[in-house]
PDB file with one MODEL, atoms N, CA, C and O in Angstrom:
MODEL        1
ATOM      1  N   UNK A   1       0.825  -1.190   0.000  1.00  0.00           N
ATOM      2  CA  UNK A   1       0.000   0.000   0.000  1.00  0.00           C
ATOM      3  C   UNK A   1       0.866   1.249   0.000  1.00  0.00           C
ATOM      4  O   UNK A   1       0.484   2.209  -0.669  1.00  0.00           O
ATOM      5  N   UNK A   2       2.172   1.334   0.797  1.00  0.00           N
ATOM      6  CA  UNK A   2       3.043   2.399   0.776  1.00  0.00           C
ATOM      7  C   UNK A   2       3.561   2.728  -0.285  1.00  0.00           C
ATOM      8  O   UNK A   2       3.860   3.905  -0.488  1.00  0.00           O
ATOM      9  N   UNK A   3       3.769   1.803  -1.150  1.00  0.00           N
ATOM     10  CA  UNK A   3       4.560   1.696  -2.398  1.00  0.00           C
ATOM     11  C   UNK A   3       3.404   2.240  -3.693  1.00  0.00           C
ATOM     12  O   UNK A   3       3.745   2.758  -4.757  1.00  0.00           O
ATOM     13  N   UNK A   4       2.569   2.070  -3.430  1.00  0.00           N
ATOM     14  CA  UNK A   4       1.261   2.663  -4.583  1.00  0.00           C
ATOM     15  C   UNK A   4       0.898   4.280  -3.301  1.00  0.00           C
ATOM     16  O   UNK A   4       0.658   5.319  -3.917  1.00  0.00           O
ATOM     17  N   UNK A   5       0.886   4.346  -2.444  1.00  0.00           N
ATOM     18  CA  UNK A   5       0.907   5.845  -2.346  1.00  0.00           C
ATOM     19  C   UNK A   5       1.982   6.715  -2.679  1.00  0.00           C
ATOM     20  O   UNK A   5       1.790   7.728  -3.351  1.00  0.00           O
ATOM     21  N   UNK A   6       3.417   6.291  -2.132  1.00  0.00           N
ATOM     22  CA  UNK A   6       4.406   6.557  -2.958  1.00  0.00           C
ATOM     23  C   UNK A   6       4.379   7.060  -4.452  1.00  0.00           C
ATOM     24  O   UNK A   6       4.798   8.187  -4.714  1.00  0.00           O
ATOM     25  N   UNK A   7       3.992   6.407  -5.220  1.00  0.00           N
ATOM     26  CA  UNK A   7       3.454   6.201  -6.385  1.00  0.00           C
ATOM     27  C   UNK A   7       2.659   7.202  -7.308  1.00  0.00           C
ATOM     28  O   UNK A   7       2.972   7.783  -8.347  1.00  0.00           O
ATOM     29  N   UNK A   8       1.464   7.183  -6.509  1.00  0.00           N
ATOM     30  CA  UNK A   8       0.268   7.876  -6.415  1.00  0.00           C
ATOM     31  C   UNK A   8       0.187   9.387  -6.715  1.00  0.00           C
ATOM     32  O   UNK A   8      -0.486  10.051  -7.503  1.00  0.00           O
ATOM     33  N   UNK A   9       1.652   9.850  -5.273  1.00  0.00           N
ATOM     34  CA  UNK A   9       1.715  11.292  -5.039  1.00  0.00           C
ATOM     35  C   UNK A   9       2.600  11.851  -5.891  1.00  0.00           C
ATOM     36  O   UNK A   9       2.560  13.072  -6.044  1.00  0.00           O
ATOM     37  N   UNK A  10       3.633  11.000  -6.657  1.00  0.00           N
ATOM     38  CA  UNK A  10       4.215  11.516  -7.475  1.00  0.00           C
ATOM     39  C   UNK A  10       3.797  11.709  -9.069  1.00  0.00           C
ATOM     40  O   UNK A  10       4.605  12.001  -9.951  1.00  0.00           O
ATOM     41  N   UNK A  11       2.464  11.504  -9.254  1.00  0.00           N
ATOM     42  CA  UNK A  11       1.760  11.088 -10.842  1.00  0.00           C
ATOM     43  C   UNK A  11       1.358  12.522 -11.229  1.00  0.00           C
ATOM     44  O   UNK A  11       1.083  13.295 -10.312  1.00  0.00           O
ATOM     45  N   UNK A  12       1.291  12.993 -12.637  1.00  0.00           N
ATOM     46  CA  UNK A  12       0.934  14.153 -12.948  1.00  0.00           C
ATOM     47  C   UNK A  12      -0.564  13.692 -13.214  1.00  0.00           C
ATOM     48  O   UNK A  12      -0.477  12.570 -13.715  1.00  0.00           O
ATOM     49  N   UNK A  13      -1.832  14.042 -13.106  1.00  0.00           N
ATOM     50  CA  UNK A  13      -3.001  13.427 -13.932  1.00  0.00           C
ATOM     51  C   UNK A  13      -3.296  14.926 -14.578  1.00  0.00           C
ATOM     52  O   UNK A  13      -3.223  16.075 -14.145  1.00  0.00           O
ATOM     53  N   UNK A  14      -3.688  14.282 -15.913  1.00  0.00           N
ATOM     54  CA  UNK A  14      -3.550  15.559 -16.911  1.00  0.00           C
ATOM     55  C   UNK A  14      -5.302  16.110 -16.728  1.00  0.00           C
ATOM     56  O   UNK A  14      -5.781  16.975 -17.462  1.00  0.00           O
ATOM     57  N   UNK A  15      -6.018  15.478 -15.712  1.00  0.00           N
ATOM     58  CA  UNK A  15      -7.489  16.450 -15.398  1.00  0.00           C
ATOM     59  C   UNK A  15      -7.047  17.558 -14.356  1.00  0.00           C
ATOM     60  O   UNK A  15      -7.857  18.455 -14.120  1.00  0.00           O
ATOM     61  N   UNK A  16      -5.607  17.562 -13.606  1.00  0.00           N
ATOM     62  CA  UNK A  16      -5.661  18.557 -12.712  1.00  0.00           C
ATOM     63  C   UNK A  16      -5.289  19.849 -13.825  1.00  0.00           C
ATOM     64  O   UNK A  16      -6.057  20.794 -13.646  1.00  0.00           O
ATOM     65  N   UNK A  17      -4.458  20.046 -14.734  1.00  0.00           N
ATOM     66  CA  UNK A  17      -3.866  20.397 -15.460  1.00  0.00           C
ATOM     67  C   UNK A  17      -4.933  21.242 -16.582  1.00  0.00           C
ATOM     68  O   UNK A  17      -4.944  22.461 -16.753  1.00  0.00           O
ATOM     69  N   UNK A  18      -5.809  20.223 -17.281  1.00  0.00           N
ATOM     70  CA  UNK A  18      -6.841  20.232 -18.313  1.00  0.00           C
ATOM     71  C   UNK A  18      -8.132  20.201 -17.453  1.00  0.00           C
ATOM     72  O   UNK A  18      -8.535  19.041 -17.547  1.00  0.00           O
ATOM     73  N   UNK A  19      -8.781  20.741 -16.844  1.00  0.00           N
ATOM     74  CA  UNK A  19      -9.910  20.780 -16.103  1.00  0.00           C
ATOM     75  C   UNK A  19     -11.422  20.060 -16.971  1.00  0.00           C
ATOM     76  O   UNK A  19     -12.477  19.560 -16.580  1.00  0.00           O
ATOM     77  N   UNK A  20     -10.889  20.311 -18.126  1.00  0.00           N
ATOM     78  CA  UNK A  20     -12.323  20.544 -18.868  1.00  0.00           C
ATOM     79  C   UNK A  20     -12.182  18.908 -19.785  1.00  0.00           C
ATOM     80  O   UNK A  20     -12.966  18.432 -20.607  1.00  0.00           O
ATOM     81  N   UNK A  21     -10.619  18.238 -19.148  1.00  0.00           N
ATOM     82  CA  UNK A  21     -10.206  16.750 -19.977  1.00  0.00           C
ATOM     83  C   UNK A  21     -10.896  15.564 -18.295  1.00  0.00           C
ATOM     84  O   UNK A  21     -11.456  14.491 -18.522  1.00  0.00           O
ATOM     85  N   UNK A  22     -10.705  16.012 -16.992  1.00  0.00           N
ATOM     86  CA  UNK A  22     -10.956  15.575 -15.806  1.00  0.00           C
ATOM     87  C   UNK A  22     -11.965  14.428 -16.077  1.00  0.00           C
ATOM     88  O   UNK A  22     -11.538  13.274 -16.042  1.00  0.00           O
ATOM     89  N   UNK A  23     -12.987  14.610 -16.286  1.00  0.00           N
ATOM     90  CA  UNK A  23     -14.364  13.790 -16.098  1.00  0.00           C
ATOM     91  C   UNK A  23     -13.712  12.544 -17.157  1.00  0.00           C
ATOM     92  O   UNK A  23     -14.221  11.493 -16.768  1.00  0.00           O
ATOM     93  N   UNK A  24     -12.993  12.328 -18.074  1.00  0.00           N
ATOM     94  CA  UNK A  24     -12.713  11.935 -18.745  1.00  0.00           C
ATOM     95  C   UNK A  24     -11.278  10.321 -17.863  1.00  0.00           C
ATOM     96  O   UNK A  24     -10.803   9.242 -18.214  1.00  0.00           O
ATOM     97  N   UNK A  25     -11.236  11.126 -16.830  1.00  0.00           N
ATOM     98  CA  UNK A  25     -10.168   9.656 -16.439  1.00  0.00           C
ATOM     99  C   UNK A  25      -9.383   9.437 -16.917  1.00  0.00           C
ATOM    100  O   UNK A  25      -9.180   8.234 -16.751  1.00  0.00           O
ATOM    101  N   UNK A  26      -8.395  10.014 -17.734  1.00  0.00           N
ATOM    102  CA  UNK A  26      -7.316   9.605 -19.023  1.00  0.00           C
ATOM    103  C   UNK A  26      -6.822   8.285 -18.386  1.00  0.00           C
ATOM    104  O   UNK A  26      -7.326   7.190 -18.636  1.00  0.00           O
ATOM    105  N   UNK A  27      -5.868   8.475 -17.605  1.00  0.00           N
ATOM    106  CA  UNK A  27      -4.700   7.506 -16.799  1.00  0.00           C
ATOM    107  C   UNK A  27      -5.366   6.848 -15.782  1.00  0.00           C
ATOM    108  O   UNK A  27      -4.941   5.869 -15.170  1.00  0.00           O
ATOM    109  N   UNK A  28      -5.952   7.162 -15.691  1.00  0.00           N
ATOM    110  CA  UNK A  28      -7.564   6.008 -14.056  1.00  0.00           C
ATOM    111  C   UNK A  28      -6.361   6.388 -12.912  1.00  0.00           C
ATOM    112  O   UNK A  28      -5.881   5.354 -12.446  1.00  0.00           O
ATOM    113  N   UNK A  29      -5.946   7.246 -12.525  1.00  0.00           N
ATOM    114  CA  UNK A  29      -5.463   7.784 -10.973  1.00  0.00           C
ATOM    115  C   UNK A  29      -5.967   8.075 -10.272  1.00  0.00           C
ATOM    116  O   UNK A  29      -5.611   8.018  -9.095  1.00  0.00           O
ATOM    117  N   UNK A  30      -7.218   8.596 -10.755  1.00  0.00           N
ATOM    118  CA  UNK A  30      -8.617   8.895  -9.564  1.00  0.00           C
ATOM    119  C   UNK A  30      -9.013   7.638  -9.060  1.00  0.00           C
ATOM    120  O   UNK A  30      -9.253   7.406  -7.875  1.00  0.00           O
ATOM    121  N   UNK A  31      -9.074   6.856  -9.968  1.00  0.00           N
ATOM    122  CA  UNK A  31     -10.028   5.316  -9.245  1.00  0.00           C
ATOM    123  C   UNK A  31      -8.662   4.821  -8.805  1.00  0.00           C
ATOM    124  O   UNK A  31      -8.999   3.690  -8.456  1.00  0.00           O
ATOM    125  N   UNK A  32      -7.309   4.878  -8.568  1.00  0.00           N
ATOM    126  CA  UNK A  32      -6.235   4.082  -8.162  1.00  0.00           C
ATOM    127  C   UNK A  32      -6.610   4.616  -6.905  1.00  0.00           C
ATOM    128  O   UNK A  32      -7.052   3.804  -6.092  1.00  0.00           O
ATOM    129  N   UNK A  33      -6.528   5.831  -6.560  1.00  0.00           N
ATOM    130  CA  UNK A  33      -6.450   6.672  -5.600  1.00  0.00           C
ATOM    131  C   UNK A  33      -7.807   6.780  -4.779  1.00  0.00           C
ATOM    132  O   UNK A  33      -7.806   7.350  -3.688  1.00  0.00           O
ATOM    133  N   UNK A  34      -9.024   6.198  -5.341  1.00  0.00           N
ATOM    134  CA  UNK A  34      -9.890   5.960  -4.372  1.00  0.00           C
ATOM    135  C   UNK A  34      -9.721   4.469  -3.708  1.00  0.00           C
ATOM    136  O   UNK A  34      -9.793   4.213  -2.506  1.00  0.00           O
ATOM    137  N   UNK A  35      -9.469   3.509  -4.822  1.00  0.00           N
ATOM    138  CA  UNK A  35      -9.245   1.965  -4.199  1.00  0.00           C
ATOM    139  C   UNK A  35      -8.272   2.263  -2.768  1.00  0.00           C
ATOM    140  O   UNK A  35      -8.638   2.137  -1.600  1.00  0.00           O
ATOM    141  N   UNK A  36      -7.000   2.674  -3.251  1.00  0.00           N
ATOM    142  CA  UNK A  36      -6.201   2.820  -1.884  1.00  0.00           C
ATOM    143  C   UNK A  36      -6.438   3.944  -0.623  1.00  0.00           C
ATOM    144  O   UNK A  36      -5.848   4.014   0.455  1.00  0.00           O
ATOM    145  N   UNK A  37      -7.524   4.789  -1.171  1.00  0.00           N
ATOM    146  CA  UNK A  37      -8.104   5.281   0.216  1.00  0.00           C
ATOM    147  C   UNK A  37      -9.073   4.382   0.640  1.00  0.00           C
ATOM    148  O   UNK A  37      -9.136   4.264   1.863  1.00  0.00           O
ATOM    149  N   UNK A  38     -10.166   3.439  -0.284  1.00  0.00           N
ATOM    150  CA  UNK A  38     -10.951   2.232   0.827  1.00  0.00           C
ATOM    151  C   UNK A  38      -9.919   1.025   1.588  1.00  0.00           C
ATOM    152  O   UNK A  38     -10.171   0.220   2.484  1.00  0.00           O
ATOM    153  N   UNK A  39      -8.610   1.302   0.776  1.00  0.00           N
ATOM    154  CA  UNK A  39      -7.748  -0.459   1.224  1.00  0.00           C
ATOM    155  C   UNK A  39      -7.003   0.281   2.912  1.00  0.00           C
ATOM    156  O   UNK A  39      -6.666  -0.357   3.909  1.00  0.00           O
ATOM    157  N   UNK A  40      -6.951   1.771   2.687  1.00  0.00           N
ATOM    158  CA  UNK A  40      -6.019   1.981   4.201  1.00  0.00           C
ATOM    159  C   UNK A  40      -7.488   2.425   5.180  1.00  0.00           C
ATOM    160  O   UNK A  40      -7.468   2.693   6.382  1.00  0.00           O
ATOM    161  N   UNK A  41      -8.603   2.408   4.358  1.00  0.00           N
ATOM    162  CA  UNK A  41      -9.520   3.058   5.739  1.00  0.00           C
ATOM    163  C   UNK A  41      -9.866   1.308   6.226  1.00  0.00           C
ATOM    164  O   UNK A  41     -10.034   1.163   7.437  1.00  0.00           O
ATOM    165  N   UNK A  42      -9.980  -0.068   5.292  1.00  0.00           N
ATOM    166  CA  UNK A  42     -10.202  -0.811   5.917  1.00  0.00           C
ATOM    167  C   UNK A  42      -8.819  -1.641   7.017  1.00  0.00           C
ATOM    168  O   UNK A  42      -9.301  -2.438   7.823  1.00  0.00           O
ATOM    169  N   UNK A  43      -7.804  -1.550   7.058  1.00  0.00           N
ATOM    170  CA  UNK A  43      -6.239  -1.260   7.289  1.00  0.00           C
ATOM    171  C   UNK A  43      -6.621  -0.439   8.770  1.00  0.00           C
ATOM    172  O   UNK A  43      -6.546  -1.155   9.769  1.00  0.00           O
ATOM    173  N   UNK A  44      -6.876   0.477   8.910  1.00  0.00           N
ATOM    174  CA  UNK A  44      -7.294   1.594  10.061  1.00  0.00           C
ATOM    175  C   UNK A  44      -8.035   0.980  10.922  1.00  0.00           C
ATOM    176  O   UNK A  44      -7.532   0.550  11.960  1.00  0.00           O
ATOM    177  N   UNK A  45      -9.499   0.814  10.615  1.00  0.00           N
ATOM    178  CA  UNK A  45     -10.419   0.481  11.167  1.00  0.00           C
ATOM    179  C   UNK A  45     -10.002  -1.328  11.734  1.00  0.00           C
ATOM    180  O   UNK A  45     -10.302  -1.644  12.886  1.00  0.00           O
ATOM    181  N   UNK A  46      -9.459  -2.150  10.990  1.00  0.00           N
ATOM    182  CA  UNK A  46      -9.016  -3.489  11.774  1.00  0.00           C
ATOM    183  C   UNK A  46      -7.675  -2.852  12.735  1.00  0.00           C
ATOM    184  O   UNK A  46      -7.016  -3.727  13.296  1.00  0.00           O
ATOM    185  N   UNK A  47      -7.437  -2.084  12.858  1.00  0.00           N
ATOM    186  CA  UNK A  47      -6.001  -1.809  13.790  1.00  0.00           C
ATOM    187  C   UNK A  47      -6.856  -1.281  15.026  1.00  0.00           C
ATOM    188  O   UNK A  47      -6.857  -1.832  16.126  1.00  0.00           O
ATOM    189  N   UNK A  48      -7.655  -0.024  14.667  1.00  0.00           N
ATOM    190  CA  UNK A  48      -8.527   0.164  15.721  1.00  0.00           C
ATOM    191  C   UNK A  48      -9.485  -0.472  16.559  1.00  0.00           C
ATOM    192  O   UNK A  48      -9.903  -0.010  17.620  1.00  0.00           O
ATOM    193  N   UNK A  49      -9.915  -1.877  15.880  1.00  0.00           N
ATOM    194  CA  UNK A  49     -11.073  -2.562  16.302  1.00  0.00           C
ATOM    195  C   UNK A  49     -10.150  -3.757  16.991  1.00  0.00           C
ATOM    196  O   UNK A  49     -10.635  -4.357  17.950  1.00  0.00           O
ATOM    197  N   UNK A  50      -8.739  -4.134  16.484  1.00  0.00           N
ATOM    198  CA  UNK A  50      -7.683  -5.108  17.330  1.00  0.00           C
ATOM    199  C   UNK A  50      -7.659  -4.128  18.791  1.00  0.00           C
ATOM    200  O   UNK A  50      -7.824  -4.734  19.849  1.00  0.00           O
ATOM    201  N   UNK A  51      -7.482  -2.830  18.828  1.00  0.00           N
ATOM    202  CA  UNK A  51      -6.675  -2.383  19.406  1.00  0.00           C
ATOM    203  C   UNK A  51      -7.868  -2.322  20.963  1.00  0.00           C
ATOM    204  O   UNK A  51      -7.697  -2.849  22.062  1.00  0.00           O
ATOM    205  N   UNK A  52      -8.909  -1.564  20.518  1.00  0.00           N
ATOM    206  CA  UNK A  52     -10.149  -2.090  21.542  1.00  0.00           C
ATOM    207  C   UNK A  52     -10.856  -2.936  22.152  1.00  0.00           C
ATOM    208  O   UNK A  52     -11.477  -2.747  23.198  1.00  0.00           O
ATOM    209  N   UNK A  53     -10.758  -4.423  21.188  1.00  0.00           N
ATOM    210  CA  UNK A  53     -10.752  -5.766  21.252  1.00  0.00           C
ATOM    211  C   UNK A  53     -10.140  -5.824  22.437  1.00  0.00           C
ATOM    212  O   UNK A  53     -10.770  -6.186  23.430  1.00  0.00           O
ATOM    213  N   UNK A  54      -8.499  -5.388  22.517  1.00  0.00           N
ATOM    214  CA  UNK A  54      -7.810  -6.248  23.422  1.00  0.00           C
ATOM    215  C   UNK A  54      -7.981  -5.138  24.689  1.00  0.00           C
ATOM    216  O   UNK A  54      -7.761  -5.581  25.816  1.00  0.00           O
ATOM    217  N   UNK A  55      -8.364  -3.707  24.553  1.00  0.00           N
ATOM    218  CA  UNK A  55      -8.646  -3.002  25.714  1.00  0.00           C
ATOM    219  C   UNK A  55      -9.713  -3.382  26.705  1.00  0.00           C
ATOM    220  O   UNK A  55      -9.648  -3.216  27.923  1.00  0.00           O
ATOM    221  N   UNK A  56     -10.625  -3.872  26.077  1.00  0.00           N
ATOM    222  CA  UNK A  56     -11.585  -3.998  26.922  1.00  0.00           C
ATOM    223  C   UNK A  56     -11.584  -5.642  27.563  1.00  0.00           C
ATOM    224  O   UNK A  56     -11.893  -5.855  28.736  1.00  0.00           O
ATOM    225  N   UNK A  57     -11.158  -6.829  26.533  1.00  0.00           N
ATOM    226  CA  UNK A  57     -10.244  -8.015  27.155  1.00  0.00           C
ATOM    227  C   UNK A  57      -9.512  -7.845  28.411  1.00  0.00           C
ATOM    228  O   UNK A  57      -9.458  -8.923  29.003  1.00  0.00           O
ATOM    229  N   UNK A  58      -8.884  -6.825  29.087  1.00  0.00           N
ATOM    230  CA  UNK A  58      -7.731  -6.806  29.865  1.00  0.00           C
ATOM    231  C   UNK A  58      -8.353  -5.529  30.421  1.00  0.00           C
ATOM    232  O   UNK A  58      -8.516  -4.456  29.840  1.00  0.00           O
ATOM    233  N   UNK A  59      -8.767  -5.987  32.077  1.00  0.00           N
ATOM    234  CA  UNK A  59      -9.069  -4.981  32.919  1.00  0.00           C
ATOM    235  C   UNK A  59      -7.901  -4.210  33.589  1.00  0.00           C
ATOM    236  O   UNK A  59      -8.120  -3.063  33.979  1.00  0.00           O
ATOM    237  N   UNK A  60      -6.921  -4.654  33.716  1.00  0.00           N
ATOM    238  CA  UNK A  60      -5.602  -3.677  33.660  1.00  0.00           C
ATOM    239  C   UNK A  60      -4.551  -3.002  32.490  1.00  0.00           C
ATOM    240  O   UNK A  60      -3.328  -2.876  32.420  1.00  0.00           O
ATOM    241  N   UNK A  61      -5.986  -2.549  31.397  1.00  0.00           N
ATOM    242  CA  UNK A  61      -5.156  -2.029  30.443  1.00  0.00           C
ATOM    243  C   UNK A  61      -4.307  -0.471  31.016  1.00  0.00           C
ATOM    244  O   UNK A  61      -4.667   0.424  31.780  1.00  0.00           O
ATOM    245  N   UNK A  62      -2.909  -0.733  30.129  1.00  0.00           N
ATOM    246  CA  UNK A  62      -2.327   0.015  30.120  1.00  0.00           C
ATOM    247  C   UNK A  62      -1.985   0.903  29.301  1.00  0.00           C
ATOM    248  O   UNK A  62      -2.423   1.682  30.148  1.00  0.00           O
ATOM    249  N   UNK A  63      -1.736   1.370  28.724  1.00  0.00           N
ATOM    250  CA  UNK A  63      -1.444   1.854  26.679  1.00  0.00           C
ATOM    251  C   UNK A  63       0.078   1.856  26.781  1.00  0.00           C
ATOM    252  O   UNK A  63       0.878   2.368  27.564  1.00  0.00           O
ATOM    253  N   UNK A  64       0.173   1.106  25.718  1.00  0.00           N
ATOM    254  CA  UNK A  64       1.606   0.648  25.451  1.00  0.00           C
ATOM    255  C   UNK A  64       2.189   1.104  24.030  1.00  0.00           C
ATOM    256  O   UNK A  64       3.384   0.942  23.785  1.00  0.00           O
ATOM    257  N   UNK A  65       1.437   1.596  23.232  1.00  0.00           N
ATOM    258  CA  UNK A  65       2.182   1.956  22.030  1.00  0.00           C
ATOM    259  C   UNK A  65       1.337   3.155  21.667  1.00  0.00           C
ATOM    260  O   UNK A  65       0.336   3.358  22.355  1.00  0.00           O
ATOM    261  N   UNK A  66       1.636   4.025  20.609  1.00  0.00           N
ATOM    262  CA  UNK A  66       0.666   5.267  20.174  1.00  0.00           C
ATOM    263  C   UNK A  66      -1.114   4.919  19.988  1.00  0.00           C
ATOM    264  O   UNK A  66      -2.050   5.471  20.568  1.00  0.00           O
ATOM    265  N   UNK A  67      -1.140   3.995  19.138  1.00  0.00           N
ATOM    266  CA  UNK A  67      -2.905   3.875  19.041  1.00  0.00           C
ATOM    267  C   UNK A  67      -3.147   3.889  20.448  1.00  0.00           C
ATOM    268  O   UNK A  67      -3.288   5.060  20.802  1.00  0.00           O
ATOM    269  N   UNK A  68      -3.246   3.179  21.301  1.00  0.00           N
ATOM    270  CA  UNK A  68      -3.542   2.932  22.748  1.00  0.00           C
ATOM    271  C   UNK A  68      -3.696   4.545  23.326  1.00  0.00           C
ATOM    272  O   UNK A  68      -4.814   4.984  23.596  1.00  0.00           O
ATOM    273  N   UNK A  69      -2.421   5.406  23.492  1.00  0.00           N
ATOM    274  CA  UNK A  69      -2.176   6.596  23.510  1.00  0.00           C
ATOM    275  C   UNK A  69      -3.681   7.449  23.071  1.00  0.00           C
ATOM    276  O   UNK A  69      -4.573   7.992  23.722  1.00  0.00           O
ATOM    277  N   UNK A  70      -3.415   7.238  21.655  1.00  0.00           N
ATOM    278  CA  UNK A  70      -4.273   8.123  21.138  1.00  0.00           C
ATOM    279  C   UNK A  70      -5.768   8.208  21.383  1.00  0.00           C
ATOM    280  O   UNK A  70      -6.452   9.185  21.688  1.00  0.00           O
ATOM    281  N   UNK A  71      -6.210   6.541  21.107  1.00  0.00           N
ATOM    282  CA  UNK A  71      -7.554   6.244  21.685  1.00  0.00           C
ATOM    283  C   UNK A  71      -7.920   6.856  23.068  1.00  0.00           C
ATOM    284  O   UNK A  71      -9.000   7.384  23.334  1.00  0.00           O
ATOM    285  N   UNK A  72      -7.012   6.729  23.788  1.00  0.00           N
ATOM    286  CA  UNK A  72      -7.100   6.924  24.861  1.00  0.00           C
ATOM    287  C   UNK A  72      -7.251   8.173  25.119  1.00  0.00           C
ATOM    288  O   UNK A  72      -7.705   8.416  26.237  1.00  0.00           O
ATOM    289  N   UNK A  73      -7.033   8.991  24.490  1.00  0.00           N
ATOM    290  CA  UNK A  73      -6.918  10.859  24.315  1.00  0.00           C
ATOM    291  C   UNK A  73      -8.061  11.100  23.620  1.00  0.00           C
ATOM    292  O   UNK A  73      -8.480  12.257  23.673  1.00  0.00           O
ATOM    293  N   UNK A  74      -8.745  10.212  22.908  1.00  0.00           N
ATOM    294  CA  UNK A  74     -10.409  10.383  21.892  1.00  0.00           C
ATOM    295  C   UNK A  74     -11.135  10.158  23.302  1.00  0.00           C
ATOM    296  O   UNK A  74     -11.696  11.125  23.816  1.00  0.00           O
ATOM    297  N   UNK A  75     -11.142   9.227  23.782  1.00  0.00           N
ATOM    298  CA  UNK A  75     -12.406   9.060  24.824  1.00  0.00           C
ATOM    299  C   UNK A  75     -12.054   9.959  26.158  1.00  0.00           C
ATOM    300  O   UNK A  75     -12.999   9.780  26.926  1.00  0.00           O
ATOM    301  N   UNK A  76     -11.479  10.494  26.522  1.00  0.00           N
ATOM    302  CA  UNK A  76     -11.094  11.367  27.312  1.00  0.00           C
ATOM    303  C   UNK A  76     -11.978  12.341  27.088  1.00  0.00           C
ATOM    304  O   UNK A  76     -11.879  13.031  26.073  1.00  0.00           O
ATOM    305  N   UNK A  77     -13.146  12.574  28.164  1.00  0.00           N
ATOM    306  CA  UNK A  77     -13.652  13.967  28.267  1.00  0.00           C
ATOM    307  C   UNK A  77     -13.165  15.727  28.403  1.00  0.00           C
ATOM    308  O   UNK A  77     -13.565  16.634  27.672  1.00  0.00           O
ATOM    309  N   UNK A  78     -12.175  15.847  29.588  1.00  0.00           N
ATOM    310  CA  UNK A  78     -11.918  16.399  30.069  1.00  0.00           C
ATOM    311  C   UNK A  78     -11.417  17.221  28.951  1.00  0.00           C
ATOM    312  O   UNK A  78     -11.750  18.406  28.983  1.00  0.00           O
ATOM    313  N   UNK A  79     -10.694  16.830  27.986  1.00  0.00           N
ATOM    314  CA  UNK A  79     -10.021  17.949  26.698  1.00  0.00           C
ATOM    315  C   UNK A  79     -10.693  18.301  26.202  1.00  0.00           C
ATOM    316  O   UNK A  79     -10.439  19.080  25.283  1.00  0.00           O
TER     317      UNK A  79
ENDMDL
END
């Protein structure tokens, strides 16, 4: 997936360029570039749903790496 965003960000697509060529898809970078925004939101969402899985498994959770961290800073009222 890194290697096709890599990829991705370096592509000229000649609809940014030609506005009025866009609707047209020349090179299909739009549909590359939507597939790999559904392949990392489903990528996200199993990291997040492991990551709560095992929080609520373990009544002495601790947060041990950034997601943990972070989640942990989303459900936090007080901010």
């Amino acid at each position: 997936m890194l290697d096709k965003w890599f990829l991705l960000n370096g592509v000229i697509n000649i609809g940014d360029w030609i506005p009025w060529l866009d609707f047209l898809a020349l090179q299909g970078y739009v549909n590359k570039m939507k597939e790999l925004h559904r392949n990392f939101d489903k990528f996200h969402n199993f990291v997040l749903d492991d990551q709560k899985a095992k929080k609520e498994a373990d009544k002495n959770f601790l947060p041990r790496d950034m997601v943990d961290v972070l989640l942990q800073q989303a459900e936090d009222l007080n901010l």
